[in-house]
C-alpha positions in Angstrom: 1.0 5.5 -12.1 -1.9 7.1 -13.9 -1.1 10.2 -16.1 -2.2 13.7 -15.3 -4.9 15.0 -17.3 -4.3 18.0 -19.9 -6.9 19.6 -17.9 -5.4 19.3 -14.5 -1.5 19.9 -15.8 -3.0 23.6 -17.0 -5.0 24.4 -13.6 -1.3 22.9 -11.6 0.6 25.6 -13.6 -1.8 28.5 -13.3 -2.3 27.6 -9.3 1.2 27.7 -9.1 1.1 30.8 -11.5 -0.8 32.6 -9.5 0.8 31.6 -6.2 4.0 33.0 -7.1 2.7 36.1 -8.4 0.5 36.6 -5.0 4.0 35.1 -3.3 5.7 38.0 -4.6 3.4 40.9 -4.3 2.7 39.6 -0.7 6.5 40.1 0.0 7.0 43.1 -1.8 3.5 45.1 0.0 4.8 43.3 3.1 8.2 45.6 3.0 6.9 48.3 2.1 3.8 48.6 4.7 6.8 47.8 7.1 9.3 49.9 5.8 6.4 53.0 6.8 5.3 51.5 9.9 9.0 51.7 10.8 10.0 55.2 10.0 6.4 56.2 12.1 7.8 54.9 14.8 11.5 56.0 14.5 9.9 59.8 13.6 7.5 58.9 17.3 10.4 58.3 19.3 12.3 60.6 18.1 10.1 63.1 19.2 11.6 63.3 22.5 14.9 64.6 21.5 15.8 68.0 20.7 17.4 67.7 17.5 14.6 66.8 16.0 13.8 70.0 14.0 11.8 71.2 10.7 8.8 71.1 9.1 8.7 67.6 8.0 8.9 66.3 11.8 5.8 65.2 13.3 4.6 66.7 16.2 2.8 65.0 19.4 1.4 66.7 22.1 2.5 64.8 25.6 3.8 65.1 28.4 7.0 64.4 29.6 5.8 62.3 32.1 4.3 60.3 29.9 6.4 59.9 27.1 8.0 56.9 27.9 4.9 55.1 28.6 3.4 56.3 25.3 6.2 55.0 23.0 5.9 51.1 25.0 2.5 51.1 23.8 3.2 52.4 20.5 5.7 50.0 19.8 3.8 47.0 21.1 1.2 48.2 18.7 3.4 48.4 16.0 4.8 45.3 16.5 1.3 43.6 16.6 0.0 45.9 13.5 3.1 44.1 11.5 2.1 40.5 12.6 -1.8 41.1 11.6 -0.8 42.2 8.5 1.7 39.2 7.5 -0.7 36.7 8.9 -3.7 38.7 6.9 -1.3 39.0 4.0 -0.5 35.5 3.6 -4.3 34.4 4.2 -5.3 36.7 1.7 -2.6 35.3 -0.9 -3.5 31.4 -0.2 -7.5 32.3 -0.8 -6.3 34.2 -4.0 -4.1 30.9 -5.2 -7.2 28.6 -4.1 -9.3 30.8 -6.2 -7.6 31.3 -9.1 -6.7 27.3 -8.9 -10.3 27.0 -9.2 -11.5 29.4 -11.7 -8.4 27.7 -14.1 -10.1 24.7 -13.3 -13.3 25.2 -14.4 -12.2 27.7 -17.4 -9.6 24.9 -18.9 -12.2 22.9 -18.4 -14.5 24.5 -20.6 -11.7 25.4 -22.6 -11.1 21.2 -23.3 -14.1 20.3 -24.0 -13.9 20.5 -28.0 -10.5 18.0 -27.7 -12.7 16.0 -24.9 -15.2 15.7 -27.6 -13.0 14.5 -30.2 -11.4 11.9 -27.8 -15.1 10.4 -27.5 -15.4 10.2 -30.6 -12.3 8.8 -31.8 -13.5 6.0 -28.6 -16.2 5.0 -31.0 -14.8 4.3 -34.5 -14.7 1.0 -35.8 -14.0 -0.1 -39.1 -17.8 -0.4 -39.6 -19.0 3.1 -38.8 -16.5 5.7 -40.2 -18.9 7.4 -42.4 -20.8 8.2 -39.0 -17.8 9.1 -37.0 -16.8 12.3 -39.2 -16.4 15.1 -36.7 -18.0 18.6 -37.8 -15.8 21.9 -38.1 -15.0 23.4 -34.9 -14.5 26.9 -34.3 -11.5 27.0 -32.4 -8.4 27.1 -35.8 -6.1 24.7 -34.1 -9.3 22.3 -33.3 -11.0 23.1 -36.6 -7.7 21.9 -38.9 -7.6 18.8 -36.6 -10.8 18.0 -37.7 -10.2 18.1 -41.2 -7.4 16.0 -40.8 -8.7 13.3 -38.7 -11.8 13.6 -41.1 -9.7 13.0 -44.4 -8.0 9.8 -42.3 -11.0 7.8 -42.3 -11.7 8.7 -46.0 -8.8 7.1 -46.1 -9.5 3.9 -43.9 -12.8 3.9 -45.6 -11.6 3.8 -49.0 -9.0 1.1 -47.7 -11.9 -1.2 -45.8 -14.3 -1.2 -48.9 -11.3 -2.2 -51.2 -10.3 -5.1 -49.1 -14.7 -6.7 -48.5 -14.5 -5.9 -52.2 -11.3 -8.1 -52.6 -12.4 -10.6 -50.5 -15.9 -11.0 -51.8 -14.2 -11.3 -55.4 -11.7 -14.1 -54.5 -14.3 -15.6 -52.6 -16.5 -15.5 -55.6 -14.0 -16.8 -58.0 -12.9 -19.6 -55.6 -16.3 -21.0 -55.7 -16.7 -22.2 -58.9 -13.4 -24.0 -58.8 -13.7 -26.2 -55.5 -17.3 -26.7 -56.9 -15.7 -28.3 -59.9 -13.3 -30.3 -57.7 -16.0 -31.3 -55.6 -17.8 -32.5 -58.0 -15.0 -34.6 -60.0 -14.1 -36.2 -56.3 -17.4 -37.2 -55.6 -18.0 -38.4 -59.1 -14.4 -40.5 -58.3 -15.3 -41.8 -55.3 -18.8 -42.9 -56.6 -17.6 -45.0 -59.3 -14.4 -46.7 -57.5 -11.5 -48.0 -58.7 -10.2 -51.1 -58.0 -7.0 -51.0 -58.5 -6.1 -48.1 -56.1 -3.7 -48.6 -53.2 -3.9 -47.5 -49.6 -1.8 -44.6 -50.7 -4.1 -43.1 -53.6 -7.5 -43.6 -51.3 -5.7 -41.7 -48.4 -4.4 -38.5 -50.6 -8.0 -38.7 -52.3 -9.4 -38.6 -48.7 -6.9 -35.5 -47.6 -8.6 -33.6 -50.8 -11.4 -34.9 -50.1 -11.3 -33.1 -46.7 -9.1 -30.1 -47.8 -11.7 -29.4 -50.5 -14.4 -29.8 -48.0 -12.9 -27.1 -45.6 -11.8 -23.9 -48.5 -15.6 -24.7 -49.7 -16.6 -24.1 -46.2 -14.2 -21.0 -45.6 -15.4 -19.2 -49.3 -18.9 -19.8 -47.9 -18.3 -17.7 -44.8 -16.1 -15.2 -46.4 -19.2 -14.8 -48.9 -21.5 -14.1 -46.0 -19.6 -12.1 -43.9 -19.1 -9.6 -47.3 -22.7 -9.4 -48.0 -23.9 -8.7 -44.5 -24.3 -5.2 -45.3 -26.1 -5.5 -48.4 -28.9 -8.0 -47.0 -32.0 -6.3 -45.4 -32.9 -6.1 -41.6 -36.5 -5.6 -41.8 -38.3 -9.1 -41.1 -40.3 -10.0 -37.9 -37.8 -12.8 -36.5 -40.2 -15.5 -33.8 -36.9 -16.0 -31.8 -38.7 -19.3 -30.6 -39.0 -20.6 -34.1 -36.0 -20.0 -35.2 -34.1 -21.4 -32.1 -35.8 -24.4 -32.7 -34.8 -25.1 -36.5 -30.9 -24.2 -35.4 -31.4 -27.1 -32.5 -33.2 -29.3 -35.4 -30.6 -28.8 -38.3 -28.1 -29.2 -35.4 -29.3 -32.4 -33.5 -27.6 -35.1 -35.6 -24.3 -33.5 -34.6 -25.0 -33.3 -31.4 -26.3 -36.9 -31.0 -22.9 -38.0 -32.8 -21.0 -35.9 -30.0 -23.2 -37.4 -27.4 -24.6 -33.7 -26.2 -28.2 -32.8 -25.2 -29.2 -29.8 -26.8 -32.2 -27.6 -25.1 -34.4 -24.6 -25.8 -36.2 -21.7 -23.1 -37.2 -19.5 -25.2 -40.2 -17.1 -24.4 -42.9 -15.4 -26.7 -40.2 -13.0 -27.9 -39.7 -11.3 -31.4 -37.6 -8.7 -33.2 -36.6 -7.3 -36.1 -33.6 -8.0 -38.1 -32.6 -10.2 -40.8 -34.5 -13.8 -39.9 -31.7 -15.6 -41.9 -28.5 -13.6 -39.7 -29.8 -14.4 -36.8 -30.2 -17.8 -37.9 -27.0 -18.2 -38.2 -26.3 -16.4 -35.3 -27.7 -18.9 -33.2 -26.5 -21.8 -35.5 -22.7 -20.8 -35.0 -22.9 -20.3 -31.3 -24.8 -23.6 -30.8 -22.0 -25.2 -33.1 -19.4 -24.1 -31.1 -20.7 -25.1 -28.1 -21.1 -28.6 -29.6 -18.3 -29.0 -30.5 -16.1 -27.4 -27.8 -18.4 -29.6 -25.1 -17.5 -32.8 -23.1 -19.2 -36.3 -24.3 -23.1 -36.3 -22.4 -22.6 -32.2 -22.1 -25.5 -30.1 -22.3 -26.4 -27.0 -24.7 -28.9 -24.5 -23.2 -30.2 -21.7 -25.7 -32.7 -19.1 -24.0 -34.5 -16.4 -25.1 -36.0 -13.4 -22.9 -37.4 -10.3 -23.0 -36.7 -7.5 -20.4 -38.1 -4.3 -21.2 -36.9 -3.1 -24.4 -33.9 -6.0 -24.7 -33.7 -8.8 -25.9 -31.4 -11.3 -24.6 -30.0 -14.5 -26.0 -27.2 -16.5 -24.5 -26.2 -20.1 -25.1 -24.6 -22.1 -22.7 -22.2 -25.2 -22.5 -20.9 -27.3 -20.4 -17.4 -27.7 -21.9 -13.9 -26.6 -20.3 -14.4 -22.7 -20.8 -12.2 -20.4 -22.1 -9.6 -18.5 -20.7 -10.6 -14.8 -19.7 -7.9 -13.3 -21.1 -8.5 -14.9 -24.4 -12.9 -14.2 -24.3 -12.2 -11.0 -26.3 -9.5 -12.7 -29.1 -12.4 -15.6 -29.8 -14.4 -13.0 -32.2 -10.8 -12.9 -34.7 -11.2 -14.6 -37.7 -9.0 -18.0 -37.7 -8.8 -17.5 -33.7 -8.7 -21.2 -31.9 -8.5 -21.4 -28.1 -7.0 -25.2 -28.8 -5.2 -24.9 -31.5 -4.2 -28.7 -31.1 -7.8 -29.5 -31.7 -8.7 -27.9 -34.7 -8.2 -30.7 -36.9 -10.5 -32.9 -34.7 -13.1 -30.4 -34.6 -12.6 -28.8 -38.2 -14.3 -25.7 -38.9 -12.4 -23.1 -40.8 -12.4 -20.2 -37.5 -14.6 -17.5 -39.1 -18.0 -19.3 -37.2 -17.6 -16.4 -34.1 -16.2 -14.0 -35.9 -19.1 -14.1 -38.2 -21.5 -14.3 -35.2 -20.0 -10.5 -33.9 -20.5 -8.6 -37.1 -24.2 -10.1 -37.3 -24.5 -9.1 -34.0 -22.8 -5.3 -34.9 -25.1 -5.1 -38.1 -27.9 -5.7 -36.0 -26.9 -2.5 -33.4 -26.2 -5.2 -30.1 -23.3 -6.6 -28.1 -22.2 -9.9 -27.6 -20.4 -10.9 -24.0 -18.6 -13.8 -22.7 -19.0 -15.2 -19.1 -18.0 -18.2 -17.4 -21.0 -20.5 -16.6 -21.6 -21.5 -12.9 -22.4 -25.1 -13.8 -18.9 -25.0 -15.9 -18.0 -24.1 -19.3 -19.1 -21.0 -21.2 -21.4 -18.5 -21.4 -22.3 -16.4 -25.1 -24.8 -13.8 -24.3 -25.9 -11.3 -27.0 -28.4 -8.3 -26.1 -30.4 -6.8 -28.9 -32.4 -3.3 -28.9 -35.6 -4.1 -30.0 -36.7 -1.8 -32.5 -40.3 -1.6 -34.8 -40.6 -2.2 -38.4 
């Protein structure tokens, strides 16, 4: 069951406020206006007798012919006097309670709208933009200190997030020159051969081999997912060309896989960095090699449409789950984790692909593709140098 709002738990308790209060005072007039419209008719019909004496009596002229008829109609119109006024009483009061349920409304409303603020903001942060999600001084005191607070959090987080890309560009920097060293001694190894090795000593130099192979790999993406900030997003990208030498570096892979690989892409260009979005389309094309059935087909397009600019690739593989489309973009993330061995990769190619896609101010969205398999669309702003 959905929660009340803040703003419609204060206008419930001032409606009901104000309903009591009318409640009451409705109640309490009510008696009263019938308490006097009583005694005027006791003091009327006691007119007739002769013991009514004094100054304070009330006096009424008629005749004694007519007295009995006169004090019918007088108490009929009493009695009807009595139910106009309850019925206009409690009209009155329900208006009042509708009105005030309204103005509360309207006034918490406006009342809210600093906290409704701050919960849009808070919406927005990411661990990319907290410089740009600070939130100004407020003038309400209780708003303002929450400000302050909230603001001094994600000095915190900020602090905290440039310490760990500083970490991990560091370790990723200092684990380079090491597996290039070990790469380089294997390679020299297995150039020269050695005859007298068993089975045993060619498979664990093969595992090491492999091993090597892959934490090169993974220090390679690391190293370009840390410096994705510091590059610069001002070239004039030709989408066209630059699908087409992703497809070309790509095309021996897909040959060994057995998958067709093709390219609709329109006179379209942007601005950005040419060699992100390089690899933007080189990871999503990789992935959808590799995650394809044998003779599947890879379809990269490229559109404009107003002032967007859309790129999606397309496979015909066995999809992926919906509840798992959003989980994809973690680093180390596998949909079939029973096939990353076969497939290798080290699990950083889509998470790469969303932070290029976040540096470069668009979203990236997964759909299911009519002809089967998946569907990676990303949609860029286009913006002038």
């Amino acid at each position: 069951m959905r929660r009340m709002s803040l703003q419609w738990r204060i206008t419930c308790i001032t409606a009901l406020c104000i309903v009591v209060i009318c409640g009451c005072l409705t109640m309490f007039v009510y008696q009263n206006g019938v308490y006097y419209i009583d005694s005027l008719q006791d003091a009327v019909e006691s007119q007739g007798d002769d013991d009514v004496n004094g100054s304070d009596a009330i006096y009424i002229s008629i005749p004694d012919d007519k007295w009995d008829e006169f004090t019918n109609e007088f108490s009929v119109q009493v009695y009807n006097n009595k139910a106009d006024y309850k019925r206009n009483s409690l009209i009155i009061s329900v208006l009042l309670a509708l009105l005030g349920g309204v103005a509360a409304y309207f006034i918490s409303g406006h009342a809210l709208r600093p906290i409704r603020e701050f919960s849009d903001k808070i919406e927005e942060v990411q661990a990319q933009n907290l410089s740009d999600s600070r939130i100004e001084e407020n003038n309400v005191k209780e708003l303002n200190q929450l400000s302050i607070s909230y603001n001094k959090m994600l000095e915190r987080l900020s602090d905290a997030f440039e310490i760990q890309r500083q970490f991990t560009a560091n370790a990723a920097h200092e684990l380079r020159t090491p597996l290039a060293l070990m790469q380089v001694q294997l390679d020299l190894y297995n150039s020269t051969g050695h005859p007298g090795n068993d089975e045993d000593t060619l498979q664990t130099i093969r595992m090491i081999t492999e091993q090597n192979d892959k934490l090169s790999r993974m220090v390679k993406a690391l190293l370009d997912m840390s410096e994705l900030e510091t590059l610069g997003r001002d070239d004039r990208i030709i989408m066209d060309a630059i699908v087409e030498e992703a497809l070309a570096d790509l095309e021996p892979l897909a040959q060994k896989n057995k998958i067709k690989l093709s390219g609709k892409c329109g006179d379209v260009t942007m601005t950005g960095s040419d060699i992100l979005i390089y690899r933007l389309v080189y990871n999503l094309v990789e992935n959808a090699i590799k995650y394809n059935h044998e003779g599947g087909l890879v379809t990269v397009t490229v559109y404009q449409k107003e002032k967007r600019i859309y790129l999606s690739v397309e496979d015909t593989g066995s999809g992926i789950p919906e509840e798992l489309r959003e989980r994809v973009f973690d680093p180390f993330f596998r949909v079939d984790k029973s096939r990353s061995r076969e497939l290798g990769g080290v699990g950083l190619g889509l998470a790469l692909v969303r932070e290029i896609v976040r540096v470069h101010d668009g979203s990236i969205t997964i759909r299911s593709n009519p002809a089967g398999g998946t569907v990676f669309e990303v949609v860029f702003a286009q913006r002038s140098i």
